[in-house]
NUZA-209839 format. One line per 4 residues: number of its first residue (from 1); their letters; for each residue x negated, y, z of N, C-alpha, C. Coordinates in Angstrom, 2 decimals. Last residue first. Layout:
N
NUM> A> X,Y,Z,X,Y,Z,X,Y,Z ~ ... $
***
This chain:
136
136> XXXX> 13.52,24.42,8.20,13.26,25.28,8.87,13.69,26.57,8.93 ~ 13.85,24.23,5.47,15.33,24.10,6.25,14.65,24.32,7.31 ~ 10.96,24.62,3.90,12.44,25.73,3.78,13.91,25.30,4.56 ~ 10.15,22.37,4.84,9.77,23.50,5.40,10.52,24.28,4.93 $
132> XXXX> 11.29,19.95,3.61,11.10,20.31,4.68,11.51,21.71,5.25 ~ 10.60,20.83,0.90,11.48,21.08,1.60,12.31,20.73,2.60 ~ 7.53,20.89,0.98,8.14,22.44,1.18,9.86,22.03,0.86 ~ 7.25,18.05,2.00,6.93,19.18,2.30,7.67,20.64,2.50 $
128> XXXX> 10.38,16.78,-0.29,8.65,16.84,-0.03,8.73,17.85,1.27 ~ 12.50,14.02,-1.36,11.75,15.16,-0.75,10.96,15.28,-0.47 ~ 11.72,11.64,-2.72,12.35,12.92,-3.77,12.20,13.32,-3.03 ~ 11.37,9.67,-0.72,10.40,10.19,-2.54,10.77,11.50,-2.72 $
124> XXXX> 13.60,9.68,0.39,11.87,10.30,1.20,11.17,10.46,0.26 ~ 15.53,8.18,-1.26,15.48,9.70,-0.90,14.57,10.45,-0.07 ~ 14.15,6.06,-1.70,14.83,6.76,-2.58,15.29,8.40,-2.18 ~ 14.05,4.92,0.90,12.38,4.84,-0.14,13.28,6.11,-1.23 $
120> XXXX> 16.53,4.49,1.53,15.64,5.41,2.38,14.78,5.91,1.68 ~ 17.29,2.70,-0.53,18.25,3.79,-0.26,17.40,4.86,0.15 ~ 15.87,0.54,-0.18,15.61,1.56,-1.55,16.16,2.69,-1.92 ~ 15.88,-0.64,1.97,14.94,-0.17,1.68,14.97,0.96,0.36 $
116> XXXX> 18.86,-1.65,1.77,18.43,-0.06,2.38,16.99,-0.13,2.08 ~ 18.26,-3.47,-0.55,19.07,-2.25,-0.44,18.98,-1.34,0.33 ~ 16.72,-5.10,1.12,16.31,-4.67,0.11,17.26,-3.70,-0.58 ~ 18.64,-5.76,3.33,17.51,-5.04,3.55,16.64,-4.58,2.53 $
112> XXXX> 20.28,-7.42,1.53,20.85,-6.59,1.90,19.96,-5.33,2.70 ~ 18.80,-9.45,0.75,19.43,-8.51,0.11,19.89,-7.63,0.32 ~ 18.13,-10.63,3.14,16.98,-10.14,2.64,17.61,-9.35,1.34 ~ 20.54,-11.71,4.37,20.09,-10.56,4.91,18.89,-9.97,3.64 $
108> XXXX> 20.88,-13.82,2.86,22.06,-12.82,2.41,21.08,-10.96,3.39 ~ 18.30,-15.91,1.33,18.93,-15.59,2.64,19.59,-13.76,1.85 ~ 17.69,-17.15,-0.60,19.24,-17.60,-0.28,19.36,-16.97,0.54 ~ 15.04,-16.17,-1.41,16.21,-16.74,-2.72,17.31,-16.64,-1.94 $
104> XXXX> 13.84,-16.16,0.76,13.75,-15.05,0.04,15.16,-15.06,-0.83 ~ 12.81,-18.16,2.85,14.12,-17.66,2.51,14.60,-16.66,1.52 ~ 9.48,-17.55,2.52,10.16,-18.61,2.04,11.92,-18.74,1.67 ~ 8.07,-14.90,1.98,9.57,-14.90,3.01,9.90,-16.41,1.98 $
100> XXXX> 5.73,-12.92,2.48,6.26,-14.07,1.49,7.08,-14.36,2.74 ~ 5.36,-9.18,2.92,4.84,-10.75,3.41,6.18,-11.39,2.69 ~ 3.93,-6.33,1.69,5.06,-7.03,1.74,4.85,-8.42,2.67 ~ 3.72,-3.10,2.08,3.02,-4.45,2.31,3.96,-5.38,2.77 $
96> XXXX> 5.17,-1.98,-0.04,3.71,-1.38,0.06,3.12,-2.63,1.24 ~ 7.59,-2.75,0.12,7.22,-2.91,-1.39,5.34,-2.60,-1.48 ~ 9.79,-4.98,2.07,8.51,-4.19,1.55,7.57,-4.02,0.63 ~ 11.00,-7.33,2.48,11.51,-6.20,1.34,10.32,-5.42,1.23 $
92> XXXX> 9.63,-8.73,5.04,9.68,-9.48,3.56,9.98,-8.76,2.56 ~ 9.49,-6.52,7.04,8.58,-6.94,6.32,8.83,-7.64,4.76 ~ 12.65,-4.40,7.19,11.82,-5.82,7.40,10.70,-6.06,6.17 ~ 12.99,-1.85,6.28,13.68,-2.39,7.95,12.73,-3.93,7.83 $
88> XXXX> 10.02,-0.06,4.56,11.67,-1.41,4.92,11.67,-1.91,5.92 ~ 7.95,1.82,4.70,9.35,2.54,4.79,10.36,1.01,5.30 ~ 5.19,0.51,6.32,6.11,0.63,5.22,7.43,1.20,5.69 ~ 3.81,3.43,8.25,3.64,1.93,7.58,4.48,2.33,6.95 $
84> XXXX> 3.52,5.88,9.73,4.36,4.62,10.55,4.07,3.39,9.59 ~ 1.87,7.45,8.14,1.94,7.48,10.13,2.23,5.96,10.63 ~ 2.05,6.56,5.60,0.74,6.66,6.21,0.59,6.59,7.51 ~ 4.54,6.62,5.38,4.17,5.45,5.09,2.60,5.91,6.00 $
80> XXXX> 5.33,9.54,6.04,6.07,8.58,7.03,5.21,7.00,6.73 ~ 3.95,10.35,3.17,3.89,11.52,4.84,4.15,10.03,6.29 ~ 5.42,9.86,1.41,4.10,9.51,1.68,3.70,9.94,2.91 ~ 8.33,10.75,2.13,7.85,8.98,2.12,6.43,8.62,2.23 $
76> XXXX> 7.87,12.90,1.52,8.24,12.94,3.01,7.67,11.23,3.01 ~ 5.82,13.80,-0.75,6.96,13.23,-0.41,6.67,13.32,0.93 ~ 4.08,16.64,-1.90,3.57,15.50,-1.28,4.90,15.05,-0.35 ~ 4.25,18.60,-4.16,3.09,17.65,-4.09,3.19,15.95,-3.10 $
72> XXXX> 5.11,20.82,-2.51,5.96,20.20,-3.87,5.32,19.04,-3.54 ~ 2.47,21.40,-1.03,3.90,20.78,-0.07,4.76,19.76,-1.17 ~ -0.73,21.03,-2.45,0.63,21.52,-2.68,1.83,21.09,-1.87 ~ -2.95,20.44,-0.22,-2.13,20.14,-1.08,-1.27,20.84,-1.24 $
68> XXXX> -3.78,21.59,2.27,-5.16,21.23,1.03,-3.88,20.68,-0.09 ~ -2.99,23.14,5.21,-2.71,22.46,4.19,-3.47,22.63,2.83 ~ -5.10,23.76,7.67,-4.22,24.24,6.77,-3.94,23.02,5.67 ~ -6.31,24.62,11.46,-5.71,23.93,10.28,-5.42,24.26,9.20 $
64> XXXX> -8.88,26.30,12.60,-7.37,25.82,12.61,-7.30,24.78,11.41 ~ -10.97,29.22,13.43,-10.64,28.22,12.77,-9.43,27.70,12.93 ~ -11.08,31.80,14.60,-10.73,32.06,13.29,-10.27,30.69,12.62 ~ -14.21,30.41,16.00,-13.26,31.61,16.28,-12.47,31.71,14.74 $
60> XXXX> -14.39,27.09,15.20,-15.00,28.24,15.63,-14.09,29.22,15.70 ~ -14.29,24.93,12.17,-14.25,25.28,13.49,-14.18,26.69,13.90 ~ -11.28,23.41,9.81,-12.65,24.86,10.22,-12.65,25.15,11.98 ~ -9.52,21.31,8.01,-10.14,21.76,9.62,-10.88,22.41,9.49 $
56> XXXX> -7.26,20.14,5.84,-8.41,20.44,6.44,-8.85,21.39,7.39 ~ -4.47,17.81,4.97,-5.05,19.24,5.70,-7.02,19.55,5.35 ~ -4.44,15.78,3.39,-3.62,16.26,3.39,-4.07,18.03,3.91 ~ -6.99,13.76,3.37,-6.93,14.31,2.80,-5.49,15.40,2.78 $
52> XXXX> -6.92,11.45,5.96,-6.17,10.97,4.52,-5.95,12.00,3.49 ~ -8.26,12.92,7.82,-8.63,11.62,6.64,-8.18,11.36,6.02 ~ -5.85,14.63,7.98,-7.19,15.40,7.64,-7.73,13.88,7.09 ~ -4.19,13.10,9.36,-3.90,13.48,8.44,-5.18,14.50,7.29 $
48> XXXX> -5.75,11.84,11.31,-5.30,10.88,10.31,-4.98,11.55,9.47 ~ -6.48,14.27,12.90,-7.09,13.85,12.39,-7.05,12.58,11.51 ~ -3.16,14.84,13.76,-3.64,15.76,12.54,-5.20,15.56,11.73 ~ -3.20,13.00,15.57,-1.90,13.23,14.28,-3.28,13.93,13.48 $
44> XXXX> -5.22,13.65,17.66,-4.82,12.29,16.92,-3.93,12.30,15.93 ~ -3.87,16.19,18.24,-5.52,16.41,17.81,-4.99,14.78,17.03 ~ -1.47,15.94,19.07,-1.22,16.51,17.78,-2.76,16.09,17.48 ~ -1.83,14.62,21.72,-1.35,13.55,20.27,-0.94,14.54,19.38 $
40> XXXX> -3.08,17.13,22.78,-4.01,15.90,22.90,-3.02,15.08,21.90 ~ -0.25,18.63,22.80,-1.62,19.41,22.28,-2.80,17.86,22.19 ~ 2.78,17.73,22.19,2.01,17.91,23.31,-0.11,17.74,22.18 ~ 4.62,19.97,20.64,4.25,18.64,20.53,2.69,18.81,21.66 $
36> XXXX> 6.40,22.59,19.46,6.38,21.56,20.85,5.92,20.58,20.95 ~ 6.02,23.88,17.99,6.48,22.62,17.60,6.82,21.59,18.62 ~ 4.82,26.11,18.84,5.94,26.43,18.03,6.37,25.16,17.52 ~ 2.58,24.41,20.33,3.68,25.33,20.77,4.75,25.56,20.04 $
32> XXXX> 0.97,23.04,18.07,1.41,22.45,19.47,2.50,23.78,20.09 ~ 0.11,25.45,16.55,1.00,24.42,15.79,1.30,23.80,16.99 ~ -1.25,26.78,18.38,-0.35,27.26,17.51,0.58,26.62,17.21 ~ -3.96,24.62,19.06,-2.65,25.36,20.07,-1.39,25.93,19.84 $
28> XXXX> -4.79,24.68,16.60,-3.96,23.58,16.95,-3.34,23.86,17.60 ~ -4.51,27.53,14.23,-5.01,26.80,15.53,-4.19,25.91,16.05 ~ -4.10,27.85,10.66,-3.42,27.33,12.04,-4.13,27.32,13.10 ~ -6.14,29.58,8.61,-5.92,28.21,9.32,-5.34,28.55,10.64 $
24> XXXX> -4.06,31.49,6.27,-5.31,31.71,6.98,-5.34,30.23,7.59 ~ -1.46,31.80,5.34,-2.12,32.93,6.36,-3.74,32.71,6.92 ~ -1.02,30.17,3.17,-1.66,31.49,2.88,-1.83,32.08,4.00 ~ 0.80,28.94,5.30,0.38,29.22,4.14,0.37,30.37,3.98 $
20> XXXX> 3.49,28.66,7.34,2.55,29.59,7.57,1.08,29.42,6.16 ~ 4.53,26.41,6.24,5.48,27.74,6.69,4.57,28.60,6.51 ~ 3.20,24.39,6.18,3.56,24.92,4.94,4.21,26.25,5.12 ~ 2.68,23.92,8.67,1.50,24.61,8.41,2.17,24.96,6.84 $
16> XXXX> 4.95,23.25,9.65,4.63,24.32,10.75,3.36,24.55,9.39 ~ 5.09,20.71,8.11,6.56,21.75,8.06,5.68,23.43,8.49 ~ 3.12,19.43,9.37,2.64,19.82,8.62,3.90,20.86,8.02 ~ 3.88,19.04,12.07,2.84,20.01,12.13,2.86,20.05,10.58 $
12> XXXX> 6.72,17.31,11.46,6.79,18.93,11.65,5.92,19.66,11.89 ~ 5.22,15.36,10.87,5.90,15.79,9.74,6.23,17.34,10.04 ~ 4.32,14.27,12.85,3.30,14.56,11.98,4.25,15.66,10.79 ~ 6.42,13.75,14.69,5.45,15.31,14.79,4.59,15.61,13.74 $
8> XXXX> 7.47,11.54,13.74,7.87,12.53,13.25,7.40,14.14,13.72 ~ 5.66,9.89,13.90,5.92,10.06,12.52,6.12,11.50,12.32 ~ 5.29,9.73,16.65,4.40,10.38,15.72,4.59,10.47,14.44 ~ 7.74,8.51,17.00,7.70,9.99,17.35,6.72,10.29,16.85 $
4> XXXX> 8.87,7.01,13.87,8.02,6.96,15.52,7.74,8.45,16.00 ~ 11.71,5.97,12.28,10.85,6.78,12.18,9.77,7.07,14.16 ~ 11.98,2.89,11.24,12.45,3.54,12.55,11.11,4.53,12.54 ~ 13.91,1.06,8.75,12.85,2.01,9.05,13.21,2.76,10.32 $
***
């Protein structure tokens, strides 16, 4: 797994909007500064993440972002599968889209990539959101 720089802005606008909860909606400019992420590929981050239900958006004076889920709620793994795809170093281990690997049975690598897949998949499950956002 090779986390993509949009993986990983997606992960710190939403770090940036569990922080600030309950204040009201983010402005994108907001979340682009205190995150440093350049303002035109946060608008493209944060409207995959608004389709896929995570945030939601209000226009107009006062509007912004905010988080629609609980942080507890929502793994770092679901966060990274939606930006970047499957969590495994190679297609054939992949458990969310896998492809048929005729070598499957004998080859020594495909065991051994099915081990880190489950190493990574194993610990992006168990963290979420808010803790993320509390090592901020």
């Amino acid at each position: 797994m090779k986390l993509s720089k949009k993986g990983e802005y997606a992960l710190r606008a939403l770090s940036c909007l569990v922080r600030r909860r309950g204040a009201g909606p983010v402005p994108i400019r907001e979340i682009a500064q205190e995150e440093q992420i350049p303002k035109k590929f946060l608008e493209a981050i944060l409207l995959e993440l608004r389709k896929a239900g995570l945030i939601e958006s209000s226009r107009g004076a006062g509007g912004g972002y905010r988080l629609v889920k609980d942080p507890a709620g929502i793994s770092l793994a679901r966060v990274i599968r939606l930006i970047d795809g499957p969590l495994a170093p190679l297609r054939c281990v992949s458990r969310t889209a896998p492809i048929r690997c005729p070598r499957e049975r004998i080859c020594g690598l495909y065991g051994v990539m099915a081990e880190v897949r489950e190493a990574v998949a194993g610990i992006l499950e168990k963290k979420n959101l808010g803790d993320l956002a509390s090592r901020s």
